[in-house]
BAPA-158786 format. One record per residue (C-alpha): residue in three letters; x, y, z. Coordinates in steps of 0.2 Angstrom, whole numbers, plus 2048, in hexadecimal, padded with zeros to 3 digits. Each point is the difference from the previous one (the first is absolute). Layout:
BEGIN
AlaXYZ...
***
This chain:
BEGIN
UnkCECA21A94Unk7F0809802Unk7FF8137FDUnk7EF80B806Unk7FF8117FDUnk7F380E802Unk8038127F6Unk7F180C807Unk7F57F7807Unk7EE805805Unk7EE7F9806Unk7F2809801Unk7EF7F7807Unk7F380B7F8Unk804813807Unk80D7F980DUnk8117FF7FCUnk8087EF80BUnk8138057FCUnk8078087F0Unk8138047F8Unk8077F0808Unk8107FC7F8Unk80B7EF805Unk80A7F47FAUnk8027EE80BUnk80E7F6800Unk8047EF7FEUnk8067F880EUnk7F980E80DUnk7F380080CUnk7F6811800Unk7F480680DUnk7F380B7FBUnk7FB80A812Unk7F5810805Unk7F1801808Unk7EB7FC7FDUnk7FC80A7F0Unk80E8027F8Unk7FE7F67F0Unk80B7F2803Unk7F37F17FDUnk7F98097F1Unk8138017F9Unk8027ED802Unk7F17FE7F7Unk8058097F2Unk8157F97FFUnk7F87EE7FFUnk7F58027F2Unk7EE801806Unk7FC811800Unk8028097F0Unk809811806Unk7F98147FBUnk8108047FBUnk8117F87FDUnk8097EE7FCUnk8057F280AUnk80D7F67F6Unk8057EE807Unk8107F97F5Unk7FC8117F5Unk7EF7FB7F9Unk7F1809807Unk7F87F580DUnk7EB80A7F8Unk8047F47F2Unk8077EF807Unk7F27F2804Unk7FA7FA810Unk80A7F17FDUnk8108097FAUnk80080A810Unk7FF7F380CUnk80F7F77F8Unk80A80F804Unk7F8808811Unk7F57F780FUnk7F480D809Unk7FB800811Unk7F280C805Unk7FC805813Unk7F17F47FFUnk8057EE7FCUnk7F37F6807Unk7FE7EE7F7Unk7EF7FF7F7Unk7FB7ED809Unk80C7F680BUnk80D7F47F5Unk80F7F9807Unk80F80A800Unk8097F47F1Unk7EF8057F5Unk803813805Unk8108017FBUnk7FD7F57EEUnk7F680F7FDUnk81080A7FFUnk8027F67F0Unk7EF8057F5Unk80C80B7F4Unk8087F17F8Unk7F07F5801Unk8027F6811Unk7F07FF80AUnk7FF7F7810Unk7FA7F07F9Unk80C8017F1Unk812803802Unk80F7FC7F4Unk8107FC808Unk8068147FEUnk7F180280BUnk8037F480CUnk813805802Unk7FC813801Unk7F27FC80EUnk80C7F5808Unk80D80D800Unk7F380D805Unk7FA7F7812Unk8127FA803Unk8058157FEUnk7F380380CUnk8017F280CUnk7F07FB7FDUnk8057EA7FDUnk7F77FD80FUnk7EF8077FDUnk7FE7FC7EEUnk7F17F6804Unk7FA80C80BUnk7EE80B7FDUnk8058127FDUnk7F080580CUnk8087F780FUnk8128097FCUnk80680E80CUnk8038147F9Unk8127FA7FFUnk7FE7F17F8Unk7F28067F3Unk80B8107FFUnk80F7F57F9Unk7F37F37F5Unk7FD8117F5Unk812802800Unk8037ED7F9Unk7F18047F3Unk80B80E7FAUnk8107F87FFUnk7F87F07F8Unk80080B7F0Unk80F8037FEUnk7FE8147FDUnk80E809802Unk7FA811807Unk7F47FF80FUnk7F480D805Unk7F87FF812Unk7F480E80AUnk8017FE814Unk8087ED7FEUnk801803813Unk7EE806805Unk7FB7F5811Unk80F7F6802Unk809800811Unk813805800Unk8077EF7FDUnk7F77FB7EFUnk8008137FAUnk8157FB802Unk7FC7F17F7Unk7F88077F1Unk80D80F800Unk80F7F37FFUnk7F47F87F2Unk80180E7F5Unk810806803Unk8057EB7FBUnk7F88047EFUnk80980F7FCUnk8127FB807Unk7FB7F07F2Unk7FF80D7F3Unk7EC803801Unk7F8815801Unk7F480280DUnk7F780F806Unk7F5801811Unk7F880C807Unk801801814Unk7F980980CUnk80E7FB80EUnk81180D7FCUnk80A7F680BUnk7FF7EF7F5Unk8008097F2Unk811809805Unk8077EF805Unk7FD7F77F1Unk7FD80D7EFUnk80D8047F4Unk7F680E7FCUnk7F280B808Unk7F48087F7Unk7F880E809Unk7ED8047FBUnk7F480E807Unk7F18097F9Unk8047F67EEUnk8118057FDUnk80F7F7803Unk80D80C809Unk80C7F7805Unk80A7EF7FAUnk8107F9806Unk80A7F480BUnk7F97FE812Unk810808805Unk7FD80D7F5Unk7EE805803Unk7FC7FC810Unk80080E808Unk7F780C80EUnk7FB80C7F0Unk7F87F37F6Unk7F67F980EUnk7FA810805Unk7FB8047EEUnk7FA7F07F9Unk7F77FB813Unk7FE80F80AUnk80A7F980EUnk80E80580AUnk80B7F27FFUnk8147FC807Unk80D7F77F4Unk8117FB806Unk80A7F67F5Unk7F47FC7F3Unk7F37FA80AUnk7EF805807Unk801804813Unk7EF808804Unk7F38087F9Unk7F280E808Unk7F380A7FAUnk8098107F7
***
């Protein structure tokens, strides 16, 4: 089962500090979402828990082993990133776009092994994507591109997925559908970690909430725990009404 950790974390872009003394452990099997407002740090964090930015201070450990001195390749055996921006270089067809999900262990589009063929298979069948296989990615919808990235990631088989905004532009019915996605991987034993901007989804479907503002992580729980009129007047500078665990309304504080 795949561990990630962070002990004092800190980034710093020249004078600027982006967030600083995070400390979290994500769990196997659990769906966390990452949620506080523009500025806060929360896409500079992602960065640095999947490997690509080197951080000022601190360690990120993934199965115990500091993730500054794995490889490219030996990362993304064990973690798939999705950044806010996932626009495809030049129109393939979805099959192609999600063989790229397999570069790690040497699959290319034009040369898979069986294990590639089975995982990117398994990957478009996850994501109900059989029907447009052939398709061109640039002719896809938001929703159906949205998933194709989604199949890509799962294609390699990495246990602990990563994902900033995965719901930026969808309508109500495919953000569902790439909630129910996620929260598919994890019930099958994978670790994912979103951020999302929208508190209701994220209260419906997280294990944990991770509550970020001004860099610093100050608050973390259930939904049932931490959801709660004090945390969203805090983290958001809103007035908002809870009942029962959920998210009633919400106006300016």
């Amino acid at each position: 089962m795949t561990q990630l950790s962070a002990d004092n974390l800190s980034l710093n872009a020249g004078q600027t500090e982006l967030f600083a003394k995070v400390n979290l452990s994500l769990a196997p099997g659990k769906l966390t979402c990452l949620i506080g407002p523009n500025g806060a740090g929360k896409s500079s964090l992602l960065t640095c828990l999947a490997g690509l930015k080197k951080p000022a201070t601190g360690t990120v450990l993934l199965n115990g082993q500091d993730l500054t001195g794995m490889s490219s390749t030996e990362r993304a055996k064990q973690l798939s990133y999705l950044p806010q921006n996932r626009q495809l270089s030049w129109p393939i067809s979805v099959e192609d776009a999600v063989a790229l999900g397999r570069f790690a262990y040497g699959g290319t589009p034009a040369r898979l092994s069986e294990a590639d063929r089975t995982a990117v298979d398994e990957a478009l069948d996850i994501c109900e994507l059989n029907g447009l296989r052939k398709r061109a990615t640039d002719t896809l919808s938001g929703g159906e591109l949205s998933r194709v990235h989604f199949a890509r990631a799962f294609a390699g088989k990495a246990p602990l997925l990563i994902a900033d905004e995965p719901l930026t532009a969808l309508d109500p019915k495919h953000q569902l559908r790439v909630m129910r996605l996620i929260q598919r991987f994890t019930e099958n034993g994978g670790t994912a970690l979103v951020v999302l901007h929208d508190i209701a989804l994220a209260a419906q479907f997280a294990d944990v909430l991770l509550w970020m503002r001004f860099g610093r992580l100050v608050d973390e729980g259930s939904p049932a725990k931490t959801l709660t009129e004090q945390n969203m007047s805090r983290v958001f500078d809103v007035s908002a009404r809870i009942e029962d665990g959920r998210l009633i309304s919400i106006a300016d504080a």
